[in-house]
N, C-alpha and C positions, 0 to 999 in steps of 0.2 A: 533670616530664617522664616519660614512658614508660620504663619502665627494660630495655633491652634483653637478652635470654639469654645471657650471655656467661660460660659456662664451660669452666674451665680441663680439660685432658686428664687430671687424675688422677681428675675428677668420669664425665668420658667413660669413663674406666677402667672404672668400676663398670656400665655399657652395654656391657663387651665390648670398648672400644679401650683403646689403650698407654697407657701410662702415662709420666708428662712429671715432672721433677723437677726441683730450685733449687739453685743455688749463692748463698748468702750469707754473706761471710764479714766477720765482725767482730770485733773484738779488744778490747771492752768488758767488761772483766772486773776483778770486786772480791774473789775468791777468795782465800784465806789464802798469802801467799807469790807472788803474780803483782802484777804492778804496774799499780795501775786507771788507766785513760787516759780522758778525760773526751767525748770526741768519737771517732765513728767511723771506723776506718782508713782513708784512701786504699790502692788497690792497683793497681798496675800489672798489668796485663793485655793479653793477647793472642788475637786468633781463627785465629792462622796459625800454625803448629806451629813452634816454635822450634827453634834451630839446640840443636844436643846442649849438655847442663850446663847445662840452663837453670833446674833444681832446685837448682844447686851455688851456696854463699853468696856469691861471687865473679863472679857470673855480671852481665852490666852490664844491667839492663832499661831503659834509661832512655829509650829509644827505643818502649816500649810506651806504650799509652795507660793512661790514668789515672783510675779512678772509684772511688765509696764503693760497700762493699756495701751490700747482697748482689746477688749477678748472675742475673739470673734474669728469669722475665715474671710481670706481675702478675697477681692470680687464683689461682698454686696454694696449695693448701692449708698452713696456717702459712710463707707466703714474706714477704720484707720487705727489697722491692727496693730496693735502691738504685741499680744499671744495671740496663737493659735487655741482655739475653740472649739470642736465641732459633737461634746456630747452633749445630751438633752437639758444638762443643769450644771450649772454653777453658782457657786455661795463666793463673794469676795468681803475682803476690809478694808478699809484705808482712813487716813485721819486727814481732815486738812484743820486751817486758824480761822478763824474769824477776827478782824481786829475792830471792825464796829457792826452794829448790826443794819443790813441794809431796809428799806421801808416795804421793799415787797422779795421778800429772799424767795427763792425759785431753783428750781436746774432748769437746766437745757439735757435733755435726753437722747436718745435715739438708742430704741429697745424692741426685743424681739417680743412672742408673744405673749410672757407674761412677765413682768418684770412687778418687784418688791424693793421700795425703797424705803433704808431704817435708819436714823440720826439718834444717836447717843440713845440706842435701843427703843426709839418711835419710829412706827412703818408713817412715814409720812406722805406716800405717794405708792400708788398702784396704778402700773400703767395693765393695758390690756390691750390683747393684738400686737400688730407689728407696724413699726414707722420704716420708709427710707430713707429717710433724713434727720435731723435736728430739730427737735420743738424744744418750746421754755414752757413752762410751769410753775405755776404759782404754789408754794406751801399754803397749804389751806390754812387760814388764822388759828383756829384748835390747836396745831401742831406746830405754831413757832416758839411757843416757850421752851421748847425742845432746843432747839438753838441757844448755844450762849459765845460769849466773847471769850477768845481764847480756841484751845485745842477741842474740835470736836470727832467726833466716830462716825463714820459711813458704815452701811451695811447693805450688801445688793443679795438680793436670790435672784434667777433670770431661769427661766424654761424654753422650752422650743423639742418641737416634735420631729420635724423634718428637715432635713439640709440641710446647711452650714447655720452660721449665728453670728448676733455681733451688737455690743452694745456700750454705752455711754455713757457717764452720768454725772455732771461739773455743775457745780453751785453757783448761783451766778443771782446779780441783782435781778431781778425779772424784767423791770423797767430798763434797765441799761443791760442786756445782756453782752458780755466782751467777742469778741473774735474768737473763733474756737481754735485752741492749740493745736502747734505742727503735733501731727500725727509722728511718733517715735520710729524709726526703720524697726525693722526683726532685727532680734539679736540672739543669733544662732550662739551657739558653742563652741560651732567647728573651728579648727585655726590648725593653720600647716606647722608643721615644723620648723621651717625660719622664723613664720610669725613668734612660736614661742620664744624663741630665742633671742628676740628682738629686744635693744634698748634704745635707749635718749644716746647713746654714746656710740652705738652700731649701726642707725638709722641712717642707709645710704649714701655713705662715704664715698663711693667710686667717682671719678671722676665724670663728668656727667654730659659730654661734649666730644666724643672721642676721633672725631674726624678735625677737628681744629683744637689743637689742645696745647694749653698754657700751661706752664710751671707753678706760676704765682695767682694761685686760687685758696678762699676762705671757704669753706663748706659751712652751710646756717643753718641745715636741718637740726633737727632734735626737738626741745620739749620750747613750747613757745605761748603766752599768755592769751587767751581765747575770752570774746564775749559777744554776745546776741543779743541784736537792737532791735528795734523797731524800722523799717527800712528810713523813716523820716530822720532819724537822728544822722548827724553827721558831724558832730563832736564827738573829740574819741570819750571813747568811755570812762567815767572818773573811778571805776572800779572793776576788774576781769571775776569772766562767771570762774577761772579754773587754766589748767594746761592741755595742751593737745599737742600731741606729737606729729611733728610736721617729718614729713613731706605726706600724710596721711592723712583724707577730708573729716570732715568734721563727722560723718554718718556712718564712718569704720571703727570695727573693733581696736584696730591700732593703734587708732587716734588716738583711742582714750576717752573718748565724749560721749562717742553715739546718739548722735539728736539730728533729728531734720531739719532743714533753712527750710522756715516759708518764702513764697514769694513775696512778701509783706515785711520784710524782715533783711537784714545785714548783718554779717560776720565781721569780729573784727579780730585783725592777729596784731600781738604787740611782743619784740623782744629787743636786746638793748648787743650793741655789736663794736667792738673798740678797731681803730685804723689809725693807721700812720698816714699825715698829709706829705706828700713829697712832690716838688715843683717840676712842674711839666707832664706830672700823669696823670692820668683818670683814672675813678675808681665805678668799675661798672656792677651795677647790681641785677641779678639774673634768676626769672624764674621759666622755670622748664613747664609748666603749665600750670593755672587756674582756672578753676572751674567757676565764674564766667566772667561777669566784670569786676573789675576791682580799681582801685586807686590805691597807688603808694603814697606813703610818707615817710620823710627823714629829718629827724629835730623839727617835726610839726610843719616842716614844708613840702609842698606835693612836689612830686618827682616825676609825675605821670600816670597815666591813665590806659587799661586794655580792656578790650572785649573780645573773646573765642579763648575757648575754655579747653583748647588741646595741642597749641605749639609753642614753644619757648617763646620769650619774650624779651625785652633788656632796657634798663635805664640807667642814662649816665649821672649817678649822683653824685658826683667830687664837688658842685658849688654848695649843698647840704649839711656835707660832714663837716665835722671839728675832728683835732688830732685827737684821739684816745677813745672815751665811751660815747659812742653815738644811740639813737632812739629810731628803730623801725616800724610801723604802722602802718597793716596792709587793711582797708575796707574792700567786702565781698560781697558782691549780690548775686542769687541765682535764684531765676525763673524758671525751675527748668521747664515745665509744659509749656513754656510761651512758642517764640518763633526762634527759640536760638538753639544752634546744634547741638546735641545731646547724646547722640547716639542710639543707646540701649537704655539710660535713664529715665523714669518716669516715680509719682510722687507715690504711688500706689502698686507694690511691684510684685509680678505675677505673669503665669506664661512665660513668656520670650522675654520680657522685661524686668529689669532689675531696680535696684534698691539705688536711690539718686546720691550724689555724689556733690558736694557743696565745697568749693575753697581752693586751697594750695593741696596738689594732689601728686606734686612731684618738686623733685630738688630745688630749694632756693640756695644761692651761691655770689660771690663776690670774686670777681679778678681787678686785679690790677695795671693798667696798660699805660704803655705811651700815649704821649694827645696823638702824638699821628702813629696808628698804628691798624692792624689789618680788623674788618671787621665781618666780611665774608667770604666763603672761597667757592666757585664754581670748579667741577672735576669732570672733563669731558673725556673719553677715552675712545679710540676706534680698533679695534681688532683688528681690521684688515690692516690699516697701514701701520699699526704698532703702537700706535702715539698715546701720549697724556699729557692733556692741555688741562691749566689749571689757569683761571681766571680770577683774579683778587679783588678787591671793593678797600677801599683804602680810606679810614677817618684823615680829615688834615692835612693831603699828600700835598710834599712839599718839591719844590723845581730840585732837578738834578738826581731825584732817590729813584730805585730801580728794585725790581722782583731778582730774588734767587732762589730756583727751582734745585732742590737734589733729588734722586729716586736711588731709593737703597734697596736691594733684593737679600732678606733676613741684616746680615749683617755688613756686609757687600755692597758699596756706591759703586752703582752702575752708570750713574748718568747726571749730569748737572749741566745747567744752564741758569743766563742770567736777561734779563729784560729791562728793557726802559719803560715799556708800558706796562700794565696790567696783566697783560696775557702772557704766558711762555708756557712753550711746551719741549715736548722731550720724544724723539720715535727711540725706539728699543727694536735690537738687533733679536729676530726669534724670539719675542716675548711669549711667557708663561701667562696663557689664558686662564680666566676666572669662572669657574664651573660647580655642580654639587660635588661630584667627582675630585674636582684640585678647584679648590678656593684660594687661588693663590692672589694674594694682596703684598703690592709693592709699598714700603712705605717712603712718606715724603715729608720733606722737612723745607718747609716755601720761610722765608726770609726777608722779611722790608729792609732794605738799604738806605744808609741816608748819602746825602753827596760826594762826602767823601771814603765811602765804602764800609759805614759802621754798621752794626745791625743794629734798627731801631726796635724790631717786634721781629719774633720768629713762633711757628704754631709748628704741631706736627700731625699729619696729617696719611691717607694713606687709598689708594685706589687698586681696583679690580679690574682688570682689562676685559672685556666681553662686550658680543653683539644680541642684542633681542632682535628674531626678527619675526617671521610668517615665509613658508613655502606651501605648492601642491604637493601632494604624495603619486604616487603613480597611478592613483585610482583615482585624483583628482581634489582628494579632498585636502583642506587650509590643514595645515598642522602647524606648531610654533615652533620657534627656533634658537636654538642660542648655541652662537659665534657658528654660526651656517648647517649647524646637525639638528636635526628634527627630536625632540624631546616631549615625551609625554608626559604633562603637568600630575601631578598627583600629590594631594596635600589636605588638611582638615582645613576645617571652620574653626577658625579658635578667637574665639571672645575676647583672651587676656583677661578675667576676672580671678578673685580672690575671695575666697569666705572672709581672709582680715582685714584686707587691705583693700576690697572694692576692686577699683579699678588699677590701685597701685599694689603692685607687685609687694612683697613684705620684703625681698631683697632681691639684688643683682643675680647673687647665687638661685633662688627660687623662679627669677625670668628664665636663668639661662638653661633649666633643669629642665624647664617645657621645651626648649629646642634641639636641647640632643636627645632627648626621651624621644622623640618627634623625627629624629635623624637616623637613631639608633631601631627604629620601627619599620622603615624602608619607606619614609616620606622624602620627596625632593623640594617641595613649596607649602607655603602657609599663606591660606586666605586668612590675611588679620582683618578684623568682620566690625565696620563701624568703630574703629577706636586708630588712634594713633599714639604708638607704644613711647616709651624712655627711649631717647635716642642709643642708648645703649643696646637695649633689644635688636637693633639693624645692625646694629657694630658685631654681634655675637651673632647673627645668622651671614653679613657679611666672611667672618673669618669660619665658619662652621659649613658654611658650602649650600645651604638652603634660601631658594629663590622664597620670594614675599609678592604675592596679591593685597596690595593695599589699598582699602575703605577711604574713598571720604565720611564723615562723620554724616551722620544725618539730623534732620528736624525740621518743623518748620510742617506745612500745610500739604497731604496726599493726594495724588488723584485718584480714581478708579483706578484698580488694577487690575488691567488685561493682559499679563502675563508676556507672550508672545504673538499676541493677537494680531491681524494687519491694521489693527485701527485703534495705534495705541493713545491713552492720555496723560496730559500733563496736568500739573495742580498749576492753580494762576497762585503767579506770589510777587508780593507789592516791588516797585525796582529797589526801595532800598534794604527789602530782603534776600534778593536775591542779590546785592554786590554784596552784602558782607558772607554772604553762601561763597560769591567767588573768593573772596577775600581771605578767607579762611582756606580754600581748598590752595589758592597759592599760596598763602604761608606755610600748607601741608610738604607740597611739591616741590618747592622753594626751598624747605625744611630735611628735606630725607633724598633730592634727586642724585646726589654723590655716591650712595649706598650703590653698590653693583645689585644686593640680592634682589630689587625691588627689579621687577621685569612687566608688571602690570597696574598700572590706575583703574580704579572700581566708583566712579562719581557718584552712582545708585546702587540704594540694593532695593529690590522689592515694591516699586514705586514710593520708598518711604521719600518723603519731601521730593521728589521728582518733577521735575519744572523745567521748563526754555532747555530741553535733551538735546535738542540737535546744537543749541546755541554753546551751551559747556560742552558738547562733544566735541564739535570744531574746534573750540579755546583749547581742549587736552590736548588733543592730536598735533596741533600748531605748538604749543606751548614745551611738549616733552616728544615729540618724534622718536626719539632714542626706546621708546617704550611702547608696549600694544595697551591698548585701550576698551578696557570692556564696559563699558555705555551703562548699563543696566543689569546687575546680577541679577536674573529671577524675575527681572521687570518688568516694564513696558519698553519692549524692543524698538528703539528707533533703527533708521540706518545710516550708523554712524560709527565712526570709531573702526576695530578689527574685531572685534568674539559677540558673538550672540548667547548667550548664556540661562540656560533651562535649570530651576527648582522643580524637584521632585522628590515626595516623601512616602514611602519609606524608601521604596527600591527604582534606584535611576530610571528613568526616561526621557525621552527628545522627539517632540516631532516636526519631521526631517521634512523639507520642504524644500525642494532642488531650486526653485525659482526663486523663495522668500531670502534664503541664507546660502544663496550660491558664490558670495564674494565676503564670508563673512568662516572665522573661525569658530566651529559647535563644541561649545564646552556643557558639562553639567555642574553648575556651581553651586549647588548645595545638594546631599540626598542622605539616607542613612539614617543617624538621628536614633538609632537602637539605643532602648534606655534601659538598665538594669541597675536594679536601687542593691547599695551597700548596706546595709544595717550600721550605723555607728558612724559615718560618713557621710550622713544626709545632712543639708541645711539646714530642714525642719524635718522629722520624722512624721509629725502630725500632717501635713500638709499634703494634696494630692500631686504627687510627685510625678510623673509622666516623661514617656518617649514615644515617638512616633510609630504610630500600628498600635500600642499596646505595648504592653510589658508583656517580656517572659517568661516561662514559670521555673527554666532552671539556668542556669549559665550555661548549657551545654545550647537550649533554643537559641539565647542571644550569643551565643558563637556562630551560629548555625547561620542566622537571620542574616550577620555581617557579611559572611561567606556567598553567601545568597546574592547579595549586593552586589559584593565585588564581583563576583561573575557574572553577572548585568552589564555592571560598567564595562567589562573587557569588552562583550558581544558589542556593545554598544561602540567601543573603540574601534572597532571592524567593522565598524560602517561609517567610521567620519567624526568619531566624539576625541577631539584634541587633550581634552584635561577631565577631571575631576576634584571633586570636593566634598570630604565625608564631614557629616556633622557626629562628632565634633569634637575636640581635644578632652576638655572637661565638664564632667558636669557643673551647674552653674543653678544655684539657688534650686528653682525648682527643676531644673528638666535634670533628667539621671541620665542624659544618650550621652556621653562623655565616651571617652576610650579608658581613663581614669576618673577618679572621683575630685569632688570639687577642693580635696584639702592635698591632692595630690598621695596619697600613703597607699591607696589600693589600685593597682593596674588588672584593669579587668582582660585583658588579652597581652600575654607578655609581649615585649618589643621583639625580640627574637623570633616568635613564632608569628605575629604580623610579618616582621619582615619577609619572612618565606610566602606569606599568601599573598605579599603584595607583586613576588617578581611577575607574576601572571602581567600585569601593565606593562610589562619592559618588554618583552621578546616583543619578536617583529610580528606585527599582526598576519 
């Protein structure tokens, strides 16, 4: 997405205007003589000038409202909100301990401009004007008998004239001042209706694998022991901060926790899990994604090590376990601003960018297999000649054992076949092609044989028969194709975010309710934008009939962006960044290329992390053929790959260049973005909530504006424009251009009467 101009008043300062400053106040402090508290203060606060002695330690706040710092708006410089702030005054409270007293007791600040600070009813400091950053301070000598060992009282009054605010204020040895505490995420209200209804006992149970799928599976999600280290430590911890409900990161309401990972810092999960040993199997331990590196353990043994924080992963622990109660223990680290792929994540989240994401953020699991048994399956299929070839990856394979391929139509074996090697396939007589129209899926049940014809491992498994391709139209222009009929793309921008759950969906049911809400609209594709979903999400647009535009993840260092300029740039990025960039985009590809609905790879969006383009475009093209290849959503166009692909906001545009993109399909992959704020719906209600253009003043404009749109895009289709891409499913923290709101409960344009505005795309131009 378009990343809009949104800077803060102390940025505007340096143009000439006033200056805006933050109250953040937090009491995470490990200084020699102060007592470290493991989570950030609660503070009662006020926007309405309190009655006299409300600095006094006896003073009853219990009637104020109640939020974590810091108070302030997002965006100013070194802020690290944890309310939202933006009237001219606020009065807070909060208590922390002293357990000795230190030699030069102090805070560390950063305040707007006028800040009052009161310790067990002494103003002990008066700051004046406005910092961007963190200073320490010394309590003047006068005012430390003020201080005593044990519980004492905070008291902030904080002013500010102009634009946003934001401010700070942790007691700290002066001489030794500590690390200033992870900054808390927002923690909004909002929560869908799965969320609610969510427990330790309903937390995503479905099977979690659904194209290779076993009988003899343990599901580990649920409530699991949680603590936060110091990134140096790497002993487990001799004691947990608490629970967090896993498959949900440590920064979601879900979780349970809500707290940020610094980068300075390590997560640790610990839960205890019972097995039966039984000779000649393995027992595989399985987690569907972590966000970012981690190391397992089992009974205090490493079992392994991963880094890339968005595709399943797997470790064979069977020499770990003992028969009955075993001990699990995952350590996490996440940088996210460093060079590792991140997507949408960032530590300070605002505009386009959202609230970071730290941990196990999707199903952890356990199966049980034979030592030789299958442990990948490749599904290639061809339309024209009929066929499904499946290709197996085999732990242990032993002389004399052989593949068995079935293909059953519903209920119905149609077709079996047996192999000695690896590969076997299957042609079908008039096979039922795979479309949005008939999603028809054969399924299959592939069989490891041993010598003398027993079955060692069997999965079940299931393919889509269809061709992606590209043809001219009769006017000349690239259109796309699947199983040889020209099809016009048309589908939203969808993030896949959650007000609960982040990044993870709060259940199966609430994925799958964005796909048919999505189907039942008159959309046929979904650009999923920078995320790679539950593999279950492809299994449900698989059987639902909706093609998928899939993101590689992004991060990592930008270059300029020139858009579709002829002179485009790349960022330099060191070589061993860029293999794990590849590294990760083939565990993507490697990960989800079985899925029929998937008809296009997206390596870039937006120049974000874009580097060595023609070198990943060649790799894609080589690598998956069966699929078109769009280079750079919105980017810096190289020529490479199949689609050239133009961002424009609010209302589509393309410029059309017969010589630049005469061998290239013209799509518009992002435009729209119409925002219209709910009341009661909103992430923050405080916050400046925005859509592209502007907001409208009645629902009736942002009906109107969409409309508007859409009949752009057709025109646009009648001259050579292949697909489109409306931003955007949901609202998502702050942007309101959703088609519904971000907790899902309000559909701002029914599905039915989208549907009717969108046939305008289908007739023949």
């Amino acid at each position: 997405m378009i990343h809009t101009n949104l800077v803060g008043n102390r940025q505007l300062q340096r143009l000439g205007f006033h200056s805006f400053a933050t109250l953040l106040i937090t009491l995470l402090v490990s200084a020699p003589g102060v007592a470290e508290q493991t989570e950030v203060n609660k503070w009662h606060y006020t926007l309405e000038k309190p009655a006299d002695g409300w600095q006094q330690p006896d003073f009853d706040a219990s009637s104020w409202k109640q939020g974590p710092g810091g108070f302030g708006t997002r965006g100013t410089p070194g802020a690290r909100v944890g309310t939202h702030w933006k009237t001219n005054d606020i009065w807070l409270r909060t208590t922390f301990d002293i357990d000795s007293m230190p030699t030069n007791p102090g805070l560390q600040i950063h305040h707007d401009e006028d800040a009052q600070v009161y310790i067990n009813g002494v103003k002990v400091v008066t700051m004046k004007g406005f910092t961007s950053d963190y200073q320490v301070v010394s309590i003047d000598p006068q005012y430390r008998e003020t201080l005593k060992p044990g519980r004492n009282v905070m008291a902030v009054h904080c002013s500010q004239t102009t634009g946003g605010q934001y401010i700070d204020v942790i007691f700290v040895d002066a001489d030794n001042p500590p690390p200033l505490p992870t900054a808390p995420p927002f923690l909004s209200e909002l929560i869908t209706k799965w969320g609610s209804e969510l427990t330790a006992e309903n937390a995503w149970t479905e099977y979690p694998r659904p194209q290779m799928a076993r009988s003899n599976w343990t599901n580990l999600n649920g409530n699991w022991d949680y603590a936060v280290t110091a990134d140096k430590q790497v002993d487990v911890p001799a004691s947990w901060d608490g629970q967090i409900l896993v498959p949900f990161c440590l920064e979601s309401k879900l979780g349970g926790v809500q707290q940020m990972l610094g980068a300075d810092q390590a997560l640790w999960y610990h839960r205890r899990f019972k097995t039966a040993l039984n000779p000649g199997q393995r027992t595989l331990l399985n987690f569907e994604a972590v966000d970012y590196q981690c190391e397992v353990f089992v009974n205090g043994t490493s079992v392994g090590q991963h880094q890339g924080g968005n595709t399943p992963f797997s470790f064979d622990v069977t020499d770990a376990l003992t028969s009955g109660d075993n001990e699990l223990v995952v350590r996490v680290e996440d940088d996210t601003e460093a060079w590792q792929l991140r997507g949408k994540q960032v530590v300070n989240a605002g505009g386009i960018f959202y609230t970071q994401v730290s941990g196990i953020w999707q199903t952890v699991w356990l199966e049980t297999v034979q030592s030789n048994h299958l442990t990948d399956l490749e599904i290639r299929t061809d339309a024209d000649a009929g066929t499904i070839t499946v290709q197996s990856q085999i732990a242990n394979p032993v002389d004399g054992g052989s593949i068995q391929l079935v293909v059953k139509d519903g209920d119905t074996q149609i077709a079996s076949v047996s192999g000695t090697t690896e590969q076997v396939s299957v042609t079908l007589d008039s096979p039922k092609l795979w479309s949005p129209d008939s999603p028809h899926l054969y399924e299959l049940e592939i069989s490891l044989l041993g010598p003398s014809g027993q079955t060692v491992d069997q999965v079940h498994s299931y393919a889509g028969i269809r061709s992606v391709g590209k043809t001219r139209d009769a006017d000349g222009h690239w259109r796309m194709t699947l199983n040889g009929e020209i099809i016009f793309h048309w589908g939203p921008l969808d993030q896949g975010w959650w007000p609960d759950g982040l990044l993870t969906p709060p259940s199966d049911e609430a994925m799958l309710f964005d796909i048919e809400w999505l189907k039942s609209a008159g959309f046929n594709m979904i650009r999923k934008h920078i995320k790679v979903e539950p593999r279950r999400y492809y299994y449900h647009c698989d059987r639902l009939g909706m093609m998928v535009w899939q993101d590689q993840v992004s991060g990592g260092r930008n270059p300029k962006w020139t858009h579709l300029a002829a002179d485009p740039n790349d960022a330099e990025w060191p070589d061993d960044q860029h293999q794990q960039f590849m590294t990760e985009f083939e565990w993507m590809v490697d990960e989800l290329e079985n899925h029929p609905s998937i008809v296009v790879w997206v390596p870039f969006n937006e120049a974000w992390g874009q580097h060595r383009t023609m070198e990943v475009g060649k790799w894609s093209v080589q690598r998956d053929p069966s699929r078109l290849i769009n280079i750079a959503s919105g980017g810096n166009f190289w020529p490479v790959g199949d689609i050239v692909d133009q961002h424009s906001y609010p209302d589509p545009s393309f410029p059309f260049d017969a010589n630049r993109y005469q061998d290239f399909i013209k799509v518009v992959g992002e435009f729209g973005g119409h925002g219209y704020p709910v009341q009661g719906h909103l992430w923050d209600a405080d916050r400046d909530n925005w859509g592209y253009g502007g907001l409208p003043k009645t629902k009736q404009e942002y009906r109107d504006r969409y409309i508007k749109s859409l009949e752009v895009l057709n025109g646009l289709r009648k001259q050579g424009i292949a697909g489109g891409v409306y931003t955007q499913t949901t609202d998502v923290e702050g942007e309101i251009n959703g088609l519904m709101t971000y907790d899902r409960k309000v559909i701002k344009i029914p599905a039915e009467e989208l549907k009717q505005l969108h046939q305008q795309l289908f007739t023949k131009p």
